[in-house]
VOLUMFI-446080 format. One record per residue (C-alpha): residue in three letters; x, y, z. Coordinates in steps of 0.05 Angstrom, whole numbers, plus 32768, in hexadecimal, padded with zeros to 4 digits. Layout:
+------+------+------+------+
: resn :    u :    v :    w :
+------+------+------+------+
:  ala :    X :    Y :    Z :
...
+------+------+------+------+
This chain:
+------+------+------+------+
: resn :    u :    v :    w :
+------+------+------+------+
:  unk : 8120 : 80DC : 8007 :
:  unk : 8120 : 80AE : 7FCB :
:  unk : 8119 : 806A : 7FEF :
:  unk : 80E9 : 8042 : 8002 :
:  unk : 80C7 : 803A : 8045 :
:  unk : 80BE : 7FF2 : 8058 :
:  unk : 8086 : 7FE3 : 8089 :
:  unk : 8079 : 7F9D : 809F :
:  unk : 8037 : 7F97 : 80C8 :
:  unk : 8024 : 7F56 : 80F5 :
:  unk : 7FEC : 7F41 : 80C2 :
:  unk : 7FF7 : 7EFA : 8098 :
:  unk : 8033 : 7EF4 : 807B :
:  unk : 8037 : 7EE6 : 8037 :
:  unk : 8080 : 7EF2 : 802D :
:  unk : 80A6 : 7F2D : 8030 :
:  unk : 80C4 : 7F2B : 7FE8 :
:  unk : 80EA : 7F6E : 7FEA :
:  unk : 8134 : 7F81 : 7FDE :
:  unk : 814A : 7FB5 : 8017 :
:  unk : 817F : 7FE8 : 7FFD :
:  unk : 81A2 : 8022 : 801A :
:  unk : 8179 : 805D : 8011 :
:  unk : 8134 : 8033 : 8035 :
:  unk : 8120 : 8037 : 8073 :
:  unk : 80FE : 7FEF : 8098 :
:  unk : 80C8 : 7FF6 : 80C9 :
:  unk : 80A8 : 7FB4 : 80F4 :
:  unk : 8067 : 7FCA : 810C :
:  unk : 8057 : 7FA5 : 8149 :
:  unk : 8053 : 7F57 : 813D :
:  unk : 807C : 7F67 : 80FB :
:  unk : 80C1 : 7F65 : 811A :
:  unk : 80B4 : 7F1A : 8126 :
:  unk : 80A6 : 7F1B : 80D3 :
:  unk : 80E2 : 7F47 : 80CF :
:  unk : 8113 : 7F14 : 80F5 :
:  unk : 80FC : 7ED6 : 80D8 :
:  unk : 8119 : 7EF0 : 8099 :
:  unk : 815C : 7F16 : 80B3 :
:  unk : 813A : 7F52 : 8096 :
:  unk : 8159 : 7F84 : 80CB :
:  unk : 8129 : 7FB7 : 80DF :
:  unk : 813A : 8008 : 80EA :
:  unk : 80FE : 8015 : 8116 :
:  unk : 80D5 : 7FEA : 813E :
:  unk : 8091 : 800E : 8150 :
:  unk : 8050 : 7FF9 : 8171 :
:  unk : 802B : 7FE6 : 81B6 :
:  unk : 803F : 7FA1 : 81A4 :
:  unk : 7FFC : 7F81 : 81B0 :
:  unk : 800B : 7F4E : 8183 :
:  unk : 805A : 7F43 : 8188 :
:  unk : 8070 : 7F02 : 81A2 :
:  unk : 8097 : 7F2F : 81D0 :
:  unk : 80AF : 7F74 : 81E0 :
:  unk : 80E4 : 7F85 : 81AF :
:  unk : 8132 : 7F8D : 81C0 :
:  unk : 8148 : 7FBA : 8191 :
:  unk : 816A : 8001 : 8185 :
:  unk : 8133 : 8029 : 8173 :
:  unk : 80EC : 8015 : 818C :
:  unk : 80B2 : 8045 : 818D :
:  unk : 8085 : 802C : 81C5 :
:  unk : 8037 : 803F : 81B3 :
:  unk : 8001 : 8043 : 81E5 :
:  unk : 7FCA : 800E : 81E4 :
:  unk : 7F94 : 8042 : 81E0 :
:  unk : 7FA8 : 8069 : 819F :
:  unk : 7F88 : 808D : 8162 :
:  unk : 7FBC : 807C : 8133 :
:  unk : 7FBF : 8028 : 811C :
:  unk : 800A : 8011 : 8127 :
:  unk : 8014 : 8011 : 80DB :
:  unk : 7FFD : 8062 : 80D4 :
:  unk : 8029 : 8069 : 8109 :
:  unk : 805F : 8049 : 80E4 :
:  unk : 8051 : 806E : 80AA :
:  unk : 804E : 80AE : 80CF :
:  unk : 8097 : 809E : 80E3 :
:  unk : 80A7 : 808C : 809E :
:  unk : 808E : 80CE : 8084 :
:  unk : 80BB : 80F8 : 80C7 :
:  unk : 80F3 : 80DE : 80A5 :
:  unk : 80F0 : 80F1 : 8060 :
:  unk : 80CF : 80BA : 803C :
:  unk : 8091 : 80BE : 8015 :
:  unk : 808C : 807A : 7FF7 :
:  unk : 8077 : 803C : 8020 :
:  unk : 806F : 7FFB : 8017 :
:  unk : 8043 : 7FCB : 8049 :
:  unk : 8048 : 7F86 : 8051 :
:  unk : 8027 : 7F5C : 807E :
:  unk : 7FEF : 7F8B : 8084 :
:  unk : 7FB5 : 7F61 : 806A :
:  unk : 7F99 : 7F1C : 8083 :
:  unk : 7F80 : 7F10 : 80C5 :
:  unk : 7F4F : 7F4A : 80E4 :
:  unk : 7F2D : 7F63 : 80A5 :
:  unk : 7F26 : 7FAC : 80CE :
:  unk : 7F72 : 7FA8 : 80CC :
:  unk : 7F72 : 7F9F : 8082 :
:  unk : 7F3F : 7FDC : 8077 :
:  unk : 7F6B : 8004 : 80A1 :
:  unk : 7FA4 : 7FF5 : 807E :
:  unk : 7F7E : 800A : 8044 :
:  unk : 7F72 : 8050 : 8064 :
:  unk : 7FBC : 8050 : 806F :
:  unk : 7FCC : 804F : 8028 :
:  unk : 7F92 : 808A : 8012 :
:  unk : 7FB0 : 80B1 : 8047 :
:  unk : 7FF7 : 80B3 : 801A :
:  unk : 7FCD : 80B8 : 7FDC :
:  unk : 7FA4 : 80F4 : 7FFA :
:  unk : 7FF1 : 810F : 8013 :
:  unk : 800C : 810E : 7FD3 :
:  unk : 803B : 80D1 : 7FEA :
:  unk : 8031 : 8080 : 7FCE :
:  unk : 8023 : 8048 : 7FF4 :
:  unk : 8018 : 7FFD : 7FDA :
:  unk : 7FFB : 7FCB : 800C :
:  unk : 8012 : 7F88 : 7FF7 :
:  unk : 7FEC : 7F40 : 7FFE :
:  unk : 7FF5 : 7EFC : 7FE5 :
:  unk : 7FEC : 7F0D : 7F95 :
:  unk : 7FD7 : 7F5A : 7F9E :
:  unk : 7FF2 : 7F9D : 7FA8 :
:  unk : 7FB7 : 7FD8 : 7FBE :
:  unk : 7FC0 : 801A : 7FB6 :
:  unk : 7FA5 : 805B : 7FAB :
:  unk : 7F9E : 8092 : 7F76 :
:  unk : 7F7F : 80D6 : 7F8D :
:  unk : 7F7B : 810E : 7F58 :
:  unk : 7FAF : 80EA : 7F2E :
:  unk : 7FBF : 80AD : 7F00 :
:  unk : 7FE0 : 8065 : 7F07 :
:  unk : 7FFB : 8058 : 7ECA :
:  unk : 800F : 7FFE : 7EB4 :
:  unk : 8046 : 7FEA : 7E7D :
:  unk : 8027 : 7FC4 : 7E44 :
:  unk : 8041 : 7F80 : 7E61 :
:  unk : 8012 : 7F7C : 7E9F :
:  unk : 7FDE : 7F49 : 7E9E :
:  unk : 7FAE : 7F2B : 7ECD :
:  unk : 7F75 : 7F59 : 7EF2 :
:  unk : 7F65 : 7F98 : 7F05 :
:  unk : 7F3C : 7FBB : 7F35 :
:  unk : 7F2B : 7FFE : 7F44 :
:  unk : 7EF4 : 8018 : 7F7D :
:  unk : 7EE9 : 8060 : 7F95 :
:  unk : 7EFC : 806B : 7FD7 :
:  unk : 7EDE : 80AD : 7FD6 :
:  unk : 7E95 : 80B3 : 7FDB :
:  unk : 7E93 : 80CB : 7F8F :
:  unk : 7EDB : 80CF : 7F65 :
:  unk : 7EC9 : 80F5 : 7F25 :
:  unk : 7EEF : 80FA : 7EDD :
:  unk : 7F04 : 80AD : 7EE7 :
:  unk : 7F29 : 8093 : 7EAA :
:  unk : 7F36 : 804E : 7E94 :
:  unk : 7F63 : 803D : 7E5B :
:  unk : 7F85 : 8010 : 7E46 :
:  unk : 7F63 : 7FD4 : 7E62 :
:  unk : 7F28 : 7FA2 : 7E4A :
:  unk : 7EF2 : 7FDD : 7E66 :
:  unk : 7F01 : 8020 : 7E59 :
:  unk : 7EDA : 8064 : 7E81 :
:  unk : 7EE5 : 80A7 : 7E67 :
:  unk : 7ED9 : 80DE : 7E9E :
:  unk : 7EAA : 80AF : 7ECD :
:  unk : 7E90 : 80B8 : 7F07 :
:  unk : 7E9F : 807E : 7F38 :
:  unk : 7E77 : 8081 : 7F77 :
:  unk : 7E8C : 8056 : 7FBF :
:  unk : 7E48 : 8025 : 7FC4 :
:  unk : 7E52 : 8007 : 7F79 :
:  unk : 7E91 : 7FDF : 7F68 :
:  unk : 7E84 : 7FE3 : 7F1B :
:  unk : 7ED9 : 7FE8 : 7F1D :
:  unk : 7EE2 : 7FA0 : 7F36 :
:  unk : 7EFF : 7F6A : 7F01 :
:  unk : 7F1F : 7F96 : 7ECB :
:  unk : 7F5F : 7F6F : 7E9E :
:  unk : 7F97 : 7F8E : 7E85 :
:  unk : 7F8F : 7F82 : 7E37 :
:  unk : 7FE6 : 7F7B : 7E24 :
:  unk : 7FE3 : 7FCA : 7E19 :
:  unk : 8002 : 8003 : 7E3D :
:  unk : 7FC5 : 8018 : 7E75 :
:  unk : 7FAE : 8053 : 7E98 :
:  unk : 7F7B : 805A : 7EDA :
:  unk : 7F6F : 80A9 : 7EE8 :
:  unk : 7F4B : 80C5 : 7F12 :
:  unk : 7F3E : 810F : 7F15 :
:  unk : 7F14 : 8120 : 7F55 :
:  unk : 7F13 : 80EC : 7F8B :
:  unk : 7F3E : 80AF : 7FA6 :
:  unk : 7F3F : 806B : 7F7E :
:  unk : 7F59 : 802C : 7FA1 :
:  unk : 7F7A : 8008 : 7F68 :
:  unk : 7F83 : 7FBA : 7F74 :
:  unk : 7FBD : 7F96 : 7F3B :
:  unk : 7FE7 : 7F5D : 7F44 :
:  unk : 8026 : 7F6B : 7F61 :
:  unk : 8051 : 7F47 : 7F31 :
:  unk : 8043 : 7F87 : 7F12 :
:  unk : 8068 : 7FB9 : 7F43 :
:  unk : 809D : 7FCA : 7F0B :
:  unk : 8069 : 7FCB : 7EDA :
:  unk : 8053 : 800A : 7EFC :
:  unk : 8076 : 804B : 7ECE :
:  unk : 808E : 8086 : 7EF9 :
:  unk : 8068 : 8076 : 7F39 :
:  unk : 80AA : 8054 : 7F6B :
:  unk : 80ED : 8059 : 7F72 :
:  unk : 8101 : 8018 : 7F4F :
+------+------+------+------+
């Protein structure tokens, strides 16, 4: 599957700026359908225990969760996502609010990193994702900040170039955010990583900016 997997969460809604075309697939996670509807963005699947909808959904295809669950309504969502073919997601409305929502949401994303799939959680000026054994790789026209933070208790061979500070083969460990507060420089960029799981933090004005990561 080529598309993109759309997952919109019941966090704070800082706009759901996306352009829904034939091959993607929409998900409302819980409260999201409300999200979902207020901008007559139709959804395909409507999944959660709806703990925080303004009401029980009427729709064609809702997934009723349990209350008392291992899996957060958005890894549930993205566990859907993934049954149907897709392996690149983006969430919105996933940060803001609960905080422990936000870290989860976080583990959401490392979980498609660590799977070999991509996922991009999306706030107000930011897009967060992750990079395990691999590279994220920024067109010279990207500007603003950067940030970069193992999730992994050590990642090892981290590379930085391309950007105001540069690491050949470092070790970045998950107690010392020396990655916080990098800049893009006007030049074609690099963050690698070649043992471990980076969460990489970039404005997301810079989404197309990213070369031979998503579908368009």
């Amino acid at each position: 599957m080529t598309g993109i997997c759309y997952i919109v969460g019941a966090g704070k809604n800082y706009g759901l700026d996306f352009v829904v075309e034939s091959d993607d697939l929409v998900i409302a996670a819980d409260g999201g359908l409300d999200f979902l509807e207020q901008n007559d963005i139709p959804a395909n699947v409507v999944i959660g225990d709806f703990d925080s909808a303004s009401r029980m959904p009427v729709h064609e295809n809702v997934i009723v969760l349990n209350r008392e669950k291992d899996n957060t309504d958005t890894l549930a969502a993205i566990h859907e996502g993934i049954g149907r073919g897709y392996k690149h997601f983006h969430i919105f409305c996933g940060t803001g609010g609960r905080i422990d929502h936000t870290f989860a949401n976080i583990q959401a994303i490392t979980f498609l990193s660590q799977k070999q799939m991509k996922g991009y959680l999306f706030d107000g000026d930011n897009a967060i994702t992750a990079v395990t054994n691999g590279s994220i790789v920024f067109d010279s026209y990207c500007s603003g900040y950067i940030s970069m933070f193992s999730f992994s208790d050590k990642s090892s061979g981290v590379n930085i170039k391309g950007l105001k500070y540069e690491l050949d083969d470092a070790v970045l460990t998950n107690n010392n955010p020396v990655g916080v507060s990098n800049e893009f420089i006007g030049i074609g960029s690099t963050v690698a990583v070649r043992e471990g799981t980076l969460i990489v933090v970039f404005p997301k004005r810079h989404m197309k900016g990213i070369l031979g990561e998503h579908p368009r």
